[in-house]
FIRO-849632 format. One line per field, with one value per residue: x negated, y, z of N, C-alpha, C in turn. Coordinates in Angstrom, 3 decimals, always signed. Layout:
! residues N
npx <- (X;...)
npy <- (Y;...)
npz <- (Z;...)
capx <- (X;...)
capy <- (Y;...)
capz <- (Z;...)
cpx <- (X;...)
cpy <- (Y;...)
cpz <- (Z;...)
! end
This chain:
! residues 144
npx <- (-77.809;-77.433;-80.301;-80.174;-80.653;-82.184;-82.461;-81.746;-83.602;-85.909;-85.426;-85.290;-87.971;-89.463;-88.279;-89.111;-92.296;-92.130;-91.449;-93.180;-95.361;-94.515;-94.207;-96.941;-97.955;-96.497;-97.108;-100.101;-101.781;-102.799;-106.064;-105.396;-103.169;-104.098;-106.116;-104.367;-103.177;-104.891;-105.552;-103.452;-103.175;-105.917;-104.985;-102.750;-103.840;-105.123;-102.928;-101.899;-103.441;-103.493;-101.192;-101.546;-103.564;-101.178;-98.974;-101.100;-101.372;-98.428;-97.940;-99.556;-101.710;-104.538;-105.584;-106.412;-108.479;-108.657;-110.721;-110.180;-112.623;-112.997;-110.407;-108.854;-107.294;-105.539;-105.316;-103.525;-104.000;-102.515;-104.364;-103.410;-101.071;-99.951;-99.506;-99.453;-99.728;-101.564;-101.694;-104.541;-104.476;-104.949;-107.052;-108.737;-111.876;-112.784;-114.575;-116.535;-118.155;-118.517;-119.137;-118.661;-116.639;-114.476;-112.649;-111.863;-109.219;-108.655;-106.156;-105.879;-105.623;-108.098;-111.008;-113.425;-115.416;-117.974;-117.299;-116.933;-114.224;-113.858;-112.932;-113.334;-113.168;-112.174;-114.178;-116.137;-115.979;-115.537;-113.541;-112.977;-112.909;-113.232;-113.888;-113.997;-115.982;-114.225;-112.186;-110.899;-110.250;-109.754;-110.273;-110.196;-111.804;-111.923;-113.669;-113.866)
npy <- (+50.602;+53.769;+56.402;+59.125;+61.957;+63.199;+62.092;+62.512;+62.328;+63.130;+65.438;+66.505;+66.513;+67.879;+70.274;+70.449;+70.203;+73.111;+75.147;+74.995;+76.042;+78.282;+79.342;+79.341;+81.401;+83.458;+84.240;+84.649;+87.202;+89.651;+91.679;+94.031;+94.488;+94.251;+96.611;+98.995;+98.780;+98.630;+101.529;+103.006;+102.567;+104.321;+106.902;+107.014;+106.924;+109.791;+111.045;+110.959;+112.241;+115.038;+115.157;+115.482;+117.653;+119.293;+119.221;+120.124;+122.651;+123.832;+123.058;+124.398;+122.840;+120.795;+117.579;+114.680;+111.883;+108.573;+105.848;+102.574;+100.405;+97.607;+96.424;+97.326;+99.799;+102.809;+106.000;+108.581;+111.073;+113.211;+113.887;+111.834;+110.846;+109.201;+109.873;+109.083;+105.979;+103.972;+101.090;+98.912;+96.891;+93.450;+92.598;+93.882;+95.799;+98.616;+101.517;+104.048;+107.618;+109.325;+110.236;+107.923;+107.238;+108.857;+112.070;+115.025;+117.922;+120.582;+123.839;+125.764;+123.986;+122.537;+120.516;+119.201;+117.998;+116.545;+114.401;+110.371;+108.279;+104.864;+102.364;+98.791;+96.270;+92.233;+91.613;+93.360;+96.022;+99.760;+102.263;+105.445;+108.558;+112.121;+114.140;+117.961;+119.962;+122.773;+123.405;+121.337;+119.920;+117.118;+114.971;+112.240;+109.680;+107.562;+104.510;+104.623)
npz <- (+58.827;+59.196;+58.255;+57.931;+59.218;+62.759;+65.772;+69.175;+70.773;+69.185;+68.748;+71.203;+71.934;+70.185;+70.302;+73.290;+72.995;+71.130;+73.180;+75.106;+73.273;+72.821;+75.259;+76.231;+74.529;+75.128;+77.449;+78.131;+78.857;+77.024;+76.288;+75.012;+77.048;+79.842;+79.350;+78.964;+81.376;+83.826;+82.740;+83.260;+86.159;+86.900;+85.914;+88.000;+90.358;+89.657;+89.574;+91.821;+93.277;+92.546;+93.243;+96.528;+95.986;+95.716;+97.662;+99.714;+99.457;+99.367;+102.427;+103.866;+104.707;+105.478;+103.792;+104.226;+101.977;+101.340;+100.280;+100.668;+99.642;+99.804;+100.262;+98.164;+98.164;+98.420;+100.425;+101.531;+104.062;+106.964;+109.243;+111.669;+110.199;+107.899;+104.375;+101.761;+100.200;+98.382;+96.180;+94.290;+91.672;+91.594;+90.097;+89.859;+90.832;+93.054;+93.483;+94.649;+94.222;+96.509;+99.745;+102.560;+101.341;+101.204;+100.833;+101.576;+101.140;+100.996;+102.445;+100.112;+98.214;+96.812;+96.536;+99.125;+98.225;+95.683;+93.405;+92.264;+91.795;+90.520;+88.376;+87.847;+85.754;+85.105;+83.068;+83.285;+82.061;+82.476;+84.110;+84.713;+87.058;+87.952;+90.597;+90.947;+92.976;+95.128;+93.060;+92.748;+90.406;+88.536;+86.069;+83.716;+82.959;+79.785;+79.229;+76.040)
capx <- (-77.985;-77.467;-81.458;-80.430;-80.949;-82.545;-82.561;-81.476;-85.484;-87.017;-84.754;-85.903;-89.500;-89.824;-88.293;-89.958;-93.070;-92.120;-91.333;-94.663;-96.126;-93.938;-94.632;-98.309;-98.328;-96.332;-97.628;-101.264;-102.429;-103.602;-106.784;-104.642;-102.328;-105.221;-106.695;-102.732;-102.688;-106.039;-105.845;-102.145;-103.928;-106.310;-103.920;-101.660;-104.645;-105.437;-101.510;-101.939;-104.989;-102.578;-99.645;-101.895;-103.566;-99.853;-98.769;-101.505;-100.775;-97.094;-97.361;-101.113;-102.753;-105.914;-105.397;-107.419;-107.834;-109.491;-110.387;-110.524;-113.063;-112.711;-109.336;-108.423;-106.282;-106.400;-104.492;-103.648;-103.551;-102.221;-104.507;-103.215;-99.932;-99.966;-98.646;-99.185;-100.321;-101.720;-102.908;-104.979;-104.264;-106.153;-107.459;-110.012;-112.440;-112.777;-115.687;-116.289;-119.404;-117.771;-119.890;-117.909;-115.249;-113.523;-112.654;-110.887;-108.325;-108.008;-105.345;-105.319;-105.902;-109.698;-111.546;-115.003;-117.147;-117.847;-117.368;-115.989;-113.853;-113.832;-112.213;-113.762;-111.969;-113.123;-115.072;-117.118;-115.024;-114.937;-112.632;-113.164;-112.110;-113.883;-113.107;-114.598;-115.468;-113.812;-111.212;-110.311;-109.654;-108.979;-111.078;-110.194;-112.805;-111.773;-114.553;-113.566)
capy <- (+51.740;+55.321;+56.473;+60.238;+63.265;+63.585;+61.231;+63.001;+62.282;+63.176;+66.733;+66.989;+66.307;+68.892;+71.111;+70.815;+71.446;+74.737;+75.668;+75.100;+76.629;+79.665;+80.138;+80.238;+82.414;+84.578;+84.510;+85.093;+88.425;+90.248;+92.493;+95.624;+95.191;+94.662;+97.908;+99.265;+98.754;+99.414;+102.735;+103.626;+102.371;+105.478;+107.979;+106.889;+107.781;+111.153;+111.948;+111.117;+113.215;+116.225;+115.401;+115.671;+119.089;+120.784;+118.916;+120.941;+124.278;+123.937;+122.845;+124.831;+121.877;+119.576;+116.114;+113.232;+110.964;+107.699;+104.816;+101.295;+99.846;+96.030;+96.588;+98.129;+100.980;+104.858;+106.584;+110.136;+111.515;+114.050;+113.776;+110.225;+110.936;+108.733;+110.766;+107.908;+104.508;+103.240;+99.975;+98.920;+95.419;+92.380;+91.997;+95.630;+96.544;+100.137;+101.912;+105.564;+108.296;+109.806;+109.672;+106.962;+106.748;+109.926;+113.379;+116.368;+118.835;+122.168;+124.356;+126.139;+122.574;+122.767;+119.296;+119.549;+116.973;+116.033;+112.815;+110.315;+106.973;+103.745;+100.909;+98.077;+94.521;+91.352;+91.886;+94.867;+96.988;+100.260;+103.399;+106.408;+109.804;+112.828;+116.039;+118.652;+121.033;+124.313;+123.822;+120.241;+119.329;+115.703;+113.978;+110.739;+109.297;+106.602;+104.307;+103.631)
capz <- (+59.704;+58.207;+58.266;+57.792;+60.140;+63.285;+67.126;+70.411;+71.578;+68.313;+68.662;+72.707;+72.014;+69.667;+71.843;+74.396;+72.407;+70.624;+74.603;+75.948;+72.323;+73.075;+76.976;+76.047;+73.527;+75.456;+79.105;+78.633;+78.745;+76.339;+76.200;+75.534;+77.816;+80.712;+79.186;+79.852;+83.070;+84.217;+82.514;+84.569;+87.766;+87.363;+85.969;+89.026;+91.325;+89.336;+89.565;+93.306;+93.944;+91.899;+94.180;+97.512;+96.354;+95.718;+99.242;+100.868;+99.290;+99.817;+103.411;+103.828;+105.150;+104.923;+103.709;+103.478;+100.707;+101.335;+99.632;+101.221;+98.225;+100.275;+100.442;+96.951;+98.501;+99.181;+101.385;+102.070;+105.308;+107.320;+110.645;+111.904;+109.233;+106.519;+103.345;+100.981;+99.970;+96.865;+95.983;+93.313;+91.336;+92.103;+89.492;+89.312;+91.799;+92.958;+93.797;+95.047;+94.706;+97.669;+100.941;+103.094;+100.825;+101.185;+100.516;+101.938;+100.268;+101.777;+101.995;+99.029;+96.885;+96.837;+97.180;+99.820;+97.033;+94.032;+93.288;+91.249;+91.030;+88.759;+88.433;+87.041;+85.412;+85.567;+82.238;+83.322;+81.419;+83.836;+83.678;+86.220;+87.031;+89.082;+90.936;+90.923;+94.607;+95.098;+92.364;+92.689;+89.448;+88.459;+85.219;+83.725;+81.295;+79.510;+78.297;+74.893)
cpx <- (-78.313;-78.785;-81.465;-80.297;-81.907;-82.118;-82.481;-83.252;-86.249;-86.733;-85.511;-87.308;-90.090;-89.489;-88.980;-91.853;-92.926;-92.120;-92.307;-95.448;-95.582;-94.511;-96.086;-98.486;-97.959;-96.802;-98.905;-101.524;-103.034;-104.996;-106.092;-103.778;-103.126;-105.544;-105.448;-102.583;-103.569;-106.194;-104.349;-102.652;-104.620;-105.796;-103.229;-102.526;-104.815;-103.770;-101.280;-102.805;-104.012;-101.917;-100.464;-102.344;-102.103;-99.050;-99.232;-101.595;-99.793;-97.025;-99.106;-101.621;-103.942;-105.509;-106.830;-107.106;-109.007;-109.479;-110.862;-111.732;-113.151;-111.801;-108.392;-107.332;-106.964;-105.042;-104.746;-102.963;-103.241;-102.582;-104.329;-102.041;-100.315;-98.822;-97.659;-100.523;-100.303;-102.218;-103.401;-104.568;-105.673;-107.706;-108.785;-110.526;-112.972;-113.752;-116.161;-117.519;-118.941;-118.540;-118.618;-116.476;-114.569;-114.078;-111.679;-110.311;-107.569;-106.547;-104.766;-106.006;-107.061;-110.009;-112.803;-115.963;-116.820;-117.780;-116.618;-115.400;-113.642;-113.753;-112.775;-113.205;-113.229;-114.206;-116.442;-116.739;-115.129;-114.793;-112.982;-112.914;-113.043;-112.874;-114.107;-114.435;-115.217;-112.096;-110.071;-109.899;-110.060;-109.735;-110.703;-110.927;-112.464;-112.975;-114.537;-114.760)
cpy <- (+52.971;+55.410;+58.294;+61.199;+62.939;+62.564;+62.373;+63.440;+63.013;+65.168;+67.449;+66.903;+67.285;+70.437;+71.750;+71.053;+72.595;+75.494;+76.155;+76.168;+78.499;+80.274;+80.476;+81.063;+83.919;+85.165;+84.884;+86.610;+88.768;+91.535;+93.821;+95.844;+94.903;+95.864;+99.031;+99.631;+99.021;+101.064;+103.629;+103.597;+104.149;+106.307;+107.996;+107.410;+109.096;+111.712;+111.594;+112.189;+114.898;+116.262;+115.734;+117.128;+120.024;+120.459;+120.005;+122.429;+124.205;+124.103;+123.474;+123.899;+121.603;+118.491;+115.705;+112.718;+110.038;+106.460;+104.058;+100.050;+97.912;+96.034;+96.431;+98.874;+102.192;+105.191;+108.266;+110.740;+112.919;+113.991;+112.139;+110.145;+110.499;+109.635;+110.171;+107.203;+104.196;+102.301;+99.959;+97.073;+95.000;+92.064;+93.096;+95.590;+97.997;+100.350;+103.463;+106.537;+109.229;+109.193;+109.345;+106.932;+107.810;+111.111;+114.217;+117.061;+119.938;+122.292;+125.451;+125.046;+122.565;+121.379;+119.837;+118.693;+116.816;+114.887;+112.078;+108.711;+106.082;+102.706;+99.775;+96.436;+93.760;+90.673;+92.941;+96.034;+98.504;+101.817;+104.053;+107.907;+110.422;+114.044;+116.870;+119.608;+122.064;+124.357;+122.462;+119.479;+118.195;+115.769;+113.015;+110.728;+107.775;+105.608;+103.711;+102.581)
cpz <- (+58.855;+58.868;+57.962;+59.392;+61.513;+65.173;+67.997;+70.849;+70.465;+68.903;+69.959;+72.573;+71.017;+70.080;+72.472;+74.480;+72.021;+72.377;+75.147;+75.123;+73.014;+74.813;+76.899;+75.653;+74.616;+77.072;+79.111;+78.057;+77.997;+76.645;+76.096;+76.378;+79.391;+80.330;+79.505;+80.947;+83.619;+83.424;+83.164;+85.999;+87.459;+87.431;+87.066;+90.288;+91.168;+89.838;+91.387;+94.201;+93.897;+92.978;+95.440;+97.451;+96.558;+97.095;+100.150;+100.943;+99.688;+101.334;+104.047;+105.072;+104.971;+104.905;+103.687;+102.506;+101.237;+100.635;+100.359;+99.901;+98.772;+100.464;+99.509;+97.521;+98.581;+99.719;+101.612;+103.120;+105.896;+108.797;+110.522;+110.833;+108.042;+105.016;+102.684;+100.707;+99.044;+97.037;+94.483;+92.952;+91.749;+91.560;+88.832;+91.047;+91.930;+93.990;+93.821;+94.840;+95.710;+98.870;+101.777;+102.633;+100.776;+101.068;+101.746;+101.010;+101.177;+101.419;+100.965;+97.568;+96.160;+97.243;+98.220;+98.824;+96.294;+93.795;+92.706;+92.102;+90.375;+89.117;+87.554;+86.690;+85.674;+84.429;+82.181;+82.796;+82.472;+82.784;+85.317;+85.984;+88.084;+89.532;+91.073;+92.460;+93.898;+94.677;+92.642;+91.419;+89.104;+86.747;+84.618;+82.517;+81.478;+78.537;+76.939;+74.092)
! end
């Protein structure tokens, strides 16, 4: 019996280790790319907060902005008129200094409070953003 090269099973069983080696490696999550994505989550709120003040200049309204913090959403309203809908991943909880969760945004893109948002992982890790009254302007501090 020739004794050189390699068995059908020996070939599949090594295989189907490197497979498994490889799907781990590459499926679990890394630390930066959690820090990634939890730091787009806020930006995506700050660039929502932006888009609602130039909404309510353009169309000289008052919006709402609310956050659902048992929910992980915010929403911006127009009266009963939903604008828009954000969610937040599963995997962050969000938390408001905003009395009952919300704000206002005049019509010339002015918030009524001060107050901030922050998102926190499931390390404690937390990232948050404020506004400022009058002017409205938008914050993000990242906690490096």
């Amino acid at each position: 019996m020739d004794e050189r090269g390699f068995t059908l099973l020996e070939i599949t069983i090594t295989m189907a280790v490197l497979s498994l080696v490889f799907l781990l490696v590459f499926s679990l999550p890394t630390k930066a790319t959690d820090h990634l994505t939890m730091e787009q989550t806020i930006y995506q709120i700050a660039n929502d907060i932006i888009y609602a003040k130039e909404y309510a200049k353009t169309h000289t309204v008052t919006l709402g902005f609310t956050i659902s913090t048992r929910d992980s959403y915010y929403v911006i309203n127009r009266g009963n008129k939903e604008i828009l809908k954000g969610y937040i991943p599963k995997e962050y909880t969000i938390s408001t200094g905003f009395a009952r969760n919300e704000f206002y945004i005049n019509n010339s893109g002015g918030v009524n409070l001060f107050g901030s948002i922050t998102l926190t992982d499931k390390d404690g890790k937390q990232i948050w953003l404020t506004t400022t009254i009058t002017s409205g302007r938008v914050k993000v501090y990242l906690n490096e």
